[in-house]
N, C-alpha and C positions, 0 to 999 in steps of 0.2 A: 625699537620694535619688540613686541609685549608675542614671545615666546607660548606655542602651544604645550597644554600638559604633556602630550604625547613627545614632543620636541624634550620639554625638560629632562623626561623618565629618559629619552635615550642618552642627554647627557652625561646623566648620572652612569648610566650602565657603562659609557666608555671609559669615563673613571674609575670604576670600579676595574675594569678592564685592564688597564693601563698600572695601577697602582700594584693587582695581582701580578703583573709581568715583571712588573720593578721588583718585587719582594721575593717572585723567585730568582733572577737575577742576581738581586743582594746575596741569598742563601747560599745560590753558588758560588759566591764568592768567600762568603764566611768558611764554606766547607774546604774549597783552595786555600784558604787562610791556614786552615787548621794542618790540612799535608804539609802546609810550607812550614809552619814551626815544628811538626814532628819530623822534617826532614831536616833544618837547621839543629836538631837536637840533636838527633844521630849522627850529623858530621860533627856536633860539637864534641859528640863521645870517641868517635874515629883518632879526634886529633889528639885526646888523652890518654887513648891508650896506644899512639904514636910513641908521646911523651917519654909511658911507661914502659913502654920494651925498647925505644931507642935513645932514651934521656933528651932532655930539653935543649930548645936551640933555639935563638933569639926570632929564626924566623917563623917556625914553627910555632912561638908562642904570638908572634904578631897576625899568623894567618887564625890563631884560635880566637881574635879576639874578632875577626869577622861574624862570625855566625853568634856571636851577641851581640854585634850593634844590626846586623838583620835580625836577630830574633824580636828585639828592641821596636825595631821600624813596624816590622808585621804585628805584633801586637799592638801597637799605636792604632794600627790599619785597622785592625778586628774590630778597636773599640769604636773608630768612626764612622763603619759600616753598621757594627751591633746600633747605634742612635741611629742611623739612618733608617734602619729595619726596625725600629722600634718606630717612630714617627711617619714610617709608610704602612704599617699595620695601622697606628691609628686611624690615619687616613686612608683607609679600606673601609674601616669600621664605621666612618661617618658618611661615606657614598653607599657603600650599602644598606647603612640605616635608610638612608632615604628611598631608597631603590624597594626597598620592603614596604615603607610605609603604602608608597602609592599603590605598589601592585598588592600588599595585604591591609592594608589599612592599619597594620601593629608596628612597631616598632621595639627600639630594645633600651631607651631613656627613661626616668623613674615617672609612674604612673600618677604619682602624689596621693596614692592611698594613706598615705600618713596625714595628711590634712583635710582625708574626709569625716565629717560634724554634722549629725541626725542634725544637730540644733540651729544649723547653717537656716537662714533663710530660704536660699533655693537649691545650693549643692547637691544635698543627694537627688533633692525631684530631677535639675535639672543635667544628671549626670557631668558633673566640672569633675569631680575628684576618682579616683580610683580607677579599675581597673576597662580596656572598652570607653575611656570619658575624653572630654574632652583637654585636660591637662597631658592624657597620655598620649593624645594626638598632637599635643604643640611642643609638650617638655623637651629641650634641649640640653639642659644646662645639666650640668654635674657639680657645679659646687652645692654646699645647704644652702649659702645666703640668696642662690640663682632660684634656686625651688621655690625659696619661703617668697619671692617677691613676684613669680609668676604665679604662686598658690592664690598671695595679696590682692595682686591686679584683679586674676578671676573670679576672688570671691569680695569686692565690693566695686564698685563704679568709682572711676575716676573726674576728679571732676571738670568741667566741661572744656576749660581754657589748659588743661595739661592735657585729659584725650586730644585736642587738638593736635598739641606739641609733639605727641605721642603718634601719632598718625605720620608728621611732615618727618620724625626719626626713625619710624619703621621704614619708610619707602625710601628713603635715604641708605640706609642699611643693604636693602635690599637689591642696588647695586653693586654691590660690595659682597654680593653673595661667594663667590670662591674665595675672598680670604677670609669670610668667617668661616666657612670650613676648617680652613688651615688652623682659624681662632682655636677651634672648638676640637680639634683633633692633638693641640697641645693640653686640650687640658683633661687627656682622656689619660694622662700619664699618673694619674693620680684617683684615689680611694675617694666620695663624698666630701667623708668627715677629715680628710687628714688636711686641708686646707683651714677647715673651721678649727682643728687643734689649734693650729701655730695664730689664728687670729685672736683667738681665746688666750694663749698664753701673751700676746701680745698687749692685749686690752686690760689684762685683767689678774694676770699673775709672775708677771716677769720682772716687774717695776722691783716691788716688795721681794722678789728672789735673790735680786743684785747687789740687795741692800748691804751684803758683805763684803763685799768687793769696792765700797769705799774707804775703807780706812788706808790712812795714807802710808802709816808707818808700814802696812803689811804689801803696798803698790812698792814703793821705794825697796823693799826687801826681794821683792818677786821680781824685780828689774834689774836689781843684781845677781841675780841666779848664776847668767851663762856665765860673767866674768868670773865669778866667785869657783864653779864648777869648774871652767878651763883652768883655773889659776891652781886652786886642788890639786888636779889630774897633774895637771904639769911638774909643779913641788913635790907630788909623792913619788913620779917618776924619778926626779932628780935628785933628790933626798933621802927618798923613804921614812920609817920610823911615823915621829910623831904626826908628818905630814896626811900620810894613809889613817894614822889614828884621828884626824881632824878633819879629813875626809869623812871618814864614818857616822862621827859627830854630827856632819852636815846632813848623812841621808837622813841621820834618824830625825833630826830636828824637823829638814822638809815632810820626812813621814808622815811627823806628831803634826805640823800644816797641814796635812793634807786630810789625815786624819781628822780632826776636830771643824772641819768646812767641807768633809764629805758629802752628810746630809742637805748642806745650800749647792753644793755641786750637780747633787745627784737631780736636785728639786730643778735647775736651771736646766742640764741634760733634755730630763723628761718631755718630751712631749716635740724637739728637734733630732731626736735619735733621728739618723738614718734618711732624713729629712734635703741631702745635701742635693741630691739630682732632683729631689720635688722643686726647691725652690728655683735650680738652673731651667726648667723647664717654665715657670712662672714668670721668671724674667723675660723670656722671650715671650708670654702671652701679654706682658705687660708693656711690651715695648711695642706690639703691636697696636694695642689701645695708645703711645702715646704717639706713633708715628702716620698713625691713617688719619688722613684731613678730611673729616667731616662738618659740615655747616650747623646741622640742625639745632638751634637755640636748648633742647632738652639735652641734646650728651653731650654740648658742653658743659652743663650743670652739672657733670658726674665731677667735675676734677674741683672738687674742693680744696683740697690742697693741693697745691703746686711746691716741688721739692728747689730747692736754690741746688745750681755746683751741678753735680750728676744729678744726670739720669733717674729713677727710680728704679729701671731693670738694672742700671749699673750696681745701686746699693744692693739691691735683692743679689746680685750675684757676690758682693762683697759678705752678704751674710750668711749665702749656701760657704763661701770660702772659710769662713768663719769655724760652722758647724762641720765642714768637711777636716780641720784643721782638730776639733774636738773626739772627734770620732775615729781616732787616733786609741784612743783608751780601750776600744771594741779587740785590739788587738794587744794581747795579756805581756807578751813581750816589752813591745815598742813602747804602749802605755805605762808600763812600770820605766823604763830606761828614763823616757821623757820627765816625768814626774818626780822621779828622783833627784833628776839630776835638774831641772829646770820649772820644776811647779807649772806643768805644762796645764793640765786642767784648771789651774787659777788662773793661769794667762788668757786663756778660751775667753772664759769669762771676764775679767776685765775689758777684755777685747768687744766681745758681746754689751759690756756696759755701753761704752764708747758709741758704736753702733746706734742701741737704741735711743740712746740718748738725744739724737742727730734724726734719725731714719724711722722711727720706730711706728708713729703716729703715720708717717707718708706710704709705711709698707700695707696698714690695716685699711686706709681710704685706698689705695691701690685694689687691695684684694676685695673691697667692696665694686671698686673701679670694673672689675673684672661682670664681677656674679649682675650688675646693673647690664653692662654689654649682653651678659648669657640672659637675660630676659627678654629683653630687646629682640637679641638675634634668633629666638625662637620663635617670635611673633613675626618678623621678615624671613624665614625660613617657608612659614605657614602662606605670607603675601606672596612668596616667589615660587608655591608650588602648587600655588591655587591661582593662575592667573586672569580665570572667568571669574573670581571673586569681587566683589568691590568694596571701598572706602566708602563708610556713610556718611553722609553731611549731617549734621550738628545741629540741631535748632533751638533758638532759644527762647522759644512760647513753644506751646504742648502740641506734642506732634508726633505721630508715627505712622508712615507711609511707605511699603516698600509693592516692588514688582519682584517675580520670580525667585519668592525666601523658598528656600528647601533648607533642609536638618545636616551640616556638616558633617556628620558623624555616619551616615548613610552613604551608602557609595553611589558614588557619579550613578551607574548605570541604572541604579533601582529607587535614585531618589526622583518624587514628585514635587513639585514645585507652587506656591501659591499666590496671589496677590492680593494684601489686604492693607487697610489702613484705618485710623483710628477718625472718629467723627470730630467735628471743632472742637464740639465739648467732650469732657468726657464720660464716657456711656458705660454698662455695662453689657458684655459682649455674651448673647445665651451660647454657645452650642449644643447642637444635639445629634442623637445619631445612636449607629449601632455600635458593638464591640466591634472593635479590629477594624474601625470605619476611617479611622485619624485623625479623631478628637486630639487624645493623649498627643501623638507627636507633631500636632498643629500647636497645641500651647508649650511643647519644646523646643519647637521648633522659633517660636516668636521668642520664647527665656533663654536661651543660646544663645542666639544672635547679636542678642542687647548685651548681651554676657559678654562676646565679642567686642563689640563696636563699643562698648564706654569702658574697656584697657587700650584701645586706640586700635584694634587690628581690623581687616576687612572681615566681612559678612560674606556668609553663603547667599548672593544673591542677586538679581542685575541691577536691581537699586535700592538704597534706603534713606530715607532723611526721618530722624528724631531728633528729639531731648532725650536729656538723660530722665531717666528712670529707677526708684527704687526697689528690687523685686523681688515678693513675694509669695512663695507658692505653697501649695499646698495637693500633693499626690500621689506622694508613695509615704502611707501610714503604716506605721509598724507597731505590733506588740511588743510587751519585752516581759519576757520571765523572771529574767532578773529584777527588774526594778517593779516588778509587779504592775504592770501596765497593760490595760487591755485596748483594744484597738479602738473602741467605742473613747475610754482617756485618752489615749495617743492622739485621735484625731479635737478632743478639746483643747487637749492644749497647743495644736497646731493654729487650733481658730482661737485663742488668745495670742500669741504669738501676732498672728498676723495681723488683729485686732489695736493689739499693744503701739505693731510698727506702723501702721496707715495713720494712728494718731500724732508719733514722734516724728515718723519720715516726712523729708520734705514734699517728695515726689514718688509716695508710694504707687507701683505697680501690683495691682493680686492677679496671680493665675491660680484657679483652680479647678481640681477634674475630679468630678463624682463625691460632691461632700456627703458626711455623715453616713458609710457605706456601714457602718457597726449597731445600726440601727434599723426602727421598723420602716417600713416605705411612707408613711403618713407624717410622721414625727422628722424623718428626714424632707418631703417636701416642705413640711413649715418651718423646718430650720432653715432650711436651704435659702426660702422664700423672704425671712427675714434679713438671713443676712444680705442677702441683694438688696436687698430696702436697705440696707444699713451703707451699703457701698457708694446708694443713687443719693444718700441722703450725705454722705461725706464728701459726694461728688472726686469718688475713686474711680479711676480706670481699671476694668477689670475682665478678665478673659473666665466664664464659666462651663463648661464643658460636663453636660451632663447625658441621663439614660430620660431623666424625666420633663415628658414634654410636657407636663402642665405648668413648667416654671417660664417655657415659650410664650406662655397667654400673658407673663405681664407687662409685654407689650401694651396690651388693650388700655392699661392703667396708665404704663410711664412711655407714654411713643416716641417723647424727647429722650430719653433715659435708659432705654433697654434697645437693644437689635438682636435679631433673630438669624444666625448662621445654620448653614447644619451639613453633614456629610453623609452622605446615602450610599445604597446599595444595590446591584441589581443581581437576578437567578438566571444565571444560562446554562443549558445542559445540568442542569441540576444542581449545579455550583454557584457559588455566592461568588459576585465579581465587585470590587472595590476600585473606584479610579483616583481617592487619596484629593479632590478637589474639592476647596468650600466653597458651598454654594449660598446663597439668601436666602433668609426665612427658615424656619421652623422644620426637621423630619418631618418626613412622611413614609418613610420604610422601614422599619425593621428587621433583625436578621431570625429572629425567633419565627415568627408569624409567613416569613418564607419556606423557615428549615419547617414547622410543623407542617406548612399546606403542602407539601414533600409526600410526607408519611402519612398525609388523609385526615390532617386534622384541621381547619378551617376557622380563623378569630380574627375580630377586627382589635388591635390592640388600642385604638383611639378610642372606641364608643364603651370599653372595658375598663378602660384607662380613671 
C-alpha cells in the first residue's frame, strides 16, 4: 500500500517525537548518573577519613573498596548511555531533516555548490547544483565520495541499460526506508572529509609509510622488549648495581629507537589521530551494508571485493582497536612509560603493518561500499517522499512523451502541471509568449526531469516514456569582469558550446530561451532564425522559448520541422492573470500592449512587429 504524502509527514513527525522523548529520558539519566558518582565520591572520602582518625581495619578497608567498583560500574553506565544519546540525537537529526524538507522545502545536507560549473552543459540553466537546486533537495549523503557520485549521476545521463538497474535498486531500497535512516544517522558521527582522510591515507600513503617497520632484525628486537624489560626490572630489584646501570642502558637505546623513526611514526600517526570511535561507528554502518538482503542485480555490484575469515566491520573494529591502542602516546605520561619500556609506538605500527597487509584494500571498497549505498539512498529517500511521483519507461527509438510534468523544485500547492510530447520525428519546438508567462520554467521543467529520470529516480509527473537524451541549454548568460566577458561573448560561446556537442553528442537535446538577448532585435531575429535552420537541418530535438513571434512564421516553410506552442495571458480587474498552461500554436497576447492599453495607450504589437 503506496502511502499518502500527508501519511509520510505524520510519520516522520512521530519520529521525531518519540526519539525527542528518548533523549530527554537518556539526559535524565546521565544527570542521575552524574549524583551517583559524586555521591559514591563523598562516601569514598567519608571512609578515609574513617581510616584517619580511627586507623585501619580490615573491614573498613573491604567496605572502601565498594564505592570503587560502584564508581567503576556507573561510569561504564554513563559511557553506554553517553553512545546511546549520541546516536538518538543523530537520529533526531535525520527525522527532522525530513520533516523540514517537506513542510519547507530546505533541508540541512550539503547543497553541492562545490560542484556548480558555468561551463556545465545544463547545471546552472537547469538549477542541479548549489543553493534552492535540485542536489539540495535530494543530497543525503555525508561522505565526499557520496556527494561527488550523486553530483556524477546529475550532471551526466546514465546509460540506458544501468538507468534501468538503477531504477529496479532505488525501489528496492525504498522499502528499506527506516533502516536507511538508521544507515545514515550512523554516519552523521562524523566530519565530510575525515572519512576521505583515512581512504586517502589508505590508498595512497600508508603503503610507503610502513616501509620501516619491515626490517626484521628491528621486529625481533621490539618483540623482545617486555621480556627484556620484566627481566631488567626484576635483576635490579634483586641485585642492584650494574643491573639498574643496564637498565638505563636499555631506556636510552629504546630512546635513540624511537628517536631516529619518529618522523615514520609521526607520518603513520597523521591522519588516524583520534580516528578510534570514527571507525567503531563505521563498522556498524558497514555491517549494515553486509547484512541487509537486497536482490537488486546493481548493489550487488557494489561488493567487489569480498574479504575471506571476518567480517569487514570485524577488521574495521580490529583497526579502531589498533589506533585506539596508538593513541596511548596523547597521554605524556602513559606514552612515555610505554615506549620506554616497550617500543610501544613501534608495536602500533607493526601491528598496523600486519592489518593493512591483510585488510587494507577491503577497508577502502568498503568505504566506497558505503558513499555508493549514500547515493542510492538519497534517490529512494526522494521515491518514498514523493509518492504521486513516477518511474519513467525507457525507450529505445526517440521518444518523449509525458502527462502531468510539473517542476519538482516548486511546491505541491503552487505547482502547474503540463502534458506534452515530442513528434515522431524530431522537430523544433517554437515557444512564445509573454514575461513571467512559463516559457522559462516549461523548458526546466522538461531539463529536470530528464535530469531525473536518466540517474534512474522518478519524475515529477503522472507519466513519462523517453530515451535518453543529451542535454543542452542555453539560459542564464552571464557577463564576467573578470575574464573580460560581455554578455553579447558569453552568449557565443554558449552557441559554440552547444554547436560543438549536437555534432559530438549522440543524442543531443538543445533547450533554449530567448537567444542573443546582448544584441539589436533584427540581428538577433536572424541569428535566432538561423540557428533553427541549423537544428532542422541536423534534425536536433530542440525546445525554443522566445519573445519574438516572427520566428513562429517558420512554420509556413518547415511544417514538418517546426511546431508552434505558446503560453498566454489574460487582464482582469486590471491585473494580468497567468494560468502556467501550454497551449498550440503561435501568442497572441502580450503583457506590454495590455499593461499600456491600462494607461490609455493602444498598439497592435503584430502589425508593428
Amino acid at each position: 500500500m503506496v502511502k499518502s504524502k500527508d501519511s509520510i509527514l505524520k510519520d516522520y513527525e512521530n519520529h521525531v517525537e518519540i526519539q525527542e522523548s528518548l533523549i530527554k529520558a537518556l539526559k535524565k539519566t546521565l544527570n542521575n548518573l552524574s549524583y551517583s558518582r559524586l555521591g559514591l565520591f563523598v562516601v569514598e572520602i567519608i571512609f578515609v577519613a574513617i581510616i584517619i582518625n580511627s586507623g585501619f581495619h580490615w573491614v573498613i578497608g573491604l567496605l572502601m573498596c565498594l564505592p570503587v567498583l560502584a564508581f567503576m560500574a556507573v561510569l561504564k553506565k554513563q559511557g553506554s548511555i553517553d553512545k546511546e544519546l549520541n546516536y538518538a540525537e543523530k537520529l533526531l537529526f535525520v527525522y527532522q531533516n525530513e520533516v523540514d524538507l517537506i513542510r519547507t522545502g530546505y533541508q540541512k545536507y550539503d547543497n553541492g555548490k562545490a560542484f556548480a560549473n558555468e561551463m556545465h552543459p545544463y547545471g546552472s540553466d537547469l538549477d542541479i547544483y548549489g543553493e534552492s537546486s535540485l542536489y539540495a533537495f535530494i543530497n543525503r549523503s555525508n561522505t565526499i565520495m557520496g556527494m561527488k557520485l550523486l553530483a556524477e549521476s546529475l550532471g551526466m545521463p546514465k546509460e540506458a541499460e544501468q538507468i534501468v538497474a538503477r531504477q529496479e535498486a532505488i525501489d528496492e531500497l525504498k522499502d528499506y526506508i527506516e533502516e536507511t535512516f538508521h544507515f545514515r544517522a550512523g554516519l552523521r558521527n562524523h566530519e565530510p572529509a575525515q572519512l576521505q582522510v583515512i581512504e586517502d591515507k589508505l590508498a595512497y600513503e600508508l603503503e610507503g609509510q610502513l616501509a620501516f617497520t619491515h626490517h626484521k632484525l628491528m621486529r625481533f628486537y621490539m618483540q623482545a622488549t617486555p621480556v627484556l624489560s620484566l627481566t631488567a626490572i626484576i635483576l635490579g630489584n634483586l641485585y642492584g648495581g650494574i643491573f639498574w646501570s643496564a637498565l638505563g642502558i636499555y631506556i636510552l637505546l629504546n630512546s635513540a629507537i624511537l628517536f631516529f623513526n619518529s618522523k615514520h611514526i609521526n607520518q603513520v600517526y597523521y591522519g588516524f589521530s583520534g580516528s578510534s570511535s570514527l571507525l567503531n561507528a563505521v563498522a556498524g554502518t558497514v555491517k549494515w551494508t553486509e547484512e541487509i538482503q537486497l536482490k537488486s542485480t546493481y548493489i550487488k555490484s557494489f561488493y567487489g571485493l569480498r574479504i575471506t575469515g571476518n567480517a569487514l566491520s570485524k577488521q574495521i573494529k580490529q583497526l579502531s582497536a589498533i589506533i585506539s591502542a596508538f593513541d596511548v602516546r596523547l597521554n605524556p605520561f602513559l606514552g612515555a612509560i610505554f615506549n620506554l619500556f616497550l617500543l610501544w609506538d613501534m608495536r602500533c605500527a607493526v601491528r598496523l603493518d600486519r592489518w593493512y597487509e591483510h585488510s587494507s584494500m577491503q577497508l577502502i571498497e568498503g568505504l566506497r561500499t558505503i558513499s555508493r549505498f549514500e547515493e542510492l539512498i538519497s534517490l529512494a529517500t526522494l521515491s518514498y517522499n514523493q509518492p504521486a511521483w513516477v518511474v519513467p519507461v525507457l525507450s529505445d527509438s526517440f521518444c518523449f512523451e509525458t502527462r502531468g510534468l510539473g517542476h519538482p523544485l516548486i511546491a505541491e500547492h503552487k505547482r502547474v502541471t503540463n502534458d506534452y510530447e515530442f513528434s515522431a520525428q524530431s522537430t523544433v519546438d517554437i515557444i512564445t509568449g509573454s514575461n513571467m508567462a512559463g516559457k522559462s520554467t516549461f523548458l526546466r521543467t522538461v531539463g529536470i526531469n530528464m535530469v531525473l529520470a536518466f540517474c534512474g529516480a522518478p519524475v515529477c509527473a503522472l507519466a513519462m516514456k523517453t530515451s535518453v537524451f543529451d542535454i543542452l541549454t542555453y539560459m542564464r548568460i552571464k557577463d564576467s569582469l573578470n575574464d573580460q566577458t560581455s554578455t553579447f561573448k558569453a552568449e557565443l560561446n554558449r552557441l559554440k558550446m552547444i554547436l560543438e556537442g549536437v555534432d559530438m553528442l549522440p543524442y543531443p537535446l538543445v533547450l533554449i530561451d530567448e537567444m542573443l538577448r546582448g544584441t539589436n532585435s533584427k540581428d538577433k531575429y536572424l541569428g535566432s532564425k538561423v540557428f533553427v535552420q541549423h537544428m532542422i537541418k541536423d534534425h536536433t530535438p530542440t525546445l525554443f522559448a522566445t519573445h519574438d513571434l516572427q520566428l513562429s512564421e517558420m512554420v509556413d516553410d518547415y511544417d514538418m520541422e517546426v511546431r508552434n506552442y505558446h503560453f498566454d495571458i489574460q487582464l482582469a480587474e486590471g491585473e494580468m492573470k497567468f494560468d502556467y498552461k501550454l497551449k498550440h500554436g503561435a501568442c497572441k497576447t502580450f503583457n506590454a500592449a495590455l499593461l499600456l492599453k491600462e494607461i490609455g495607450l493602444s498598439f497592435d504589437p503584430i502589425s508593428m512587429g
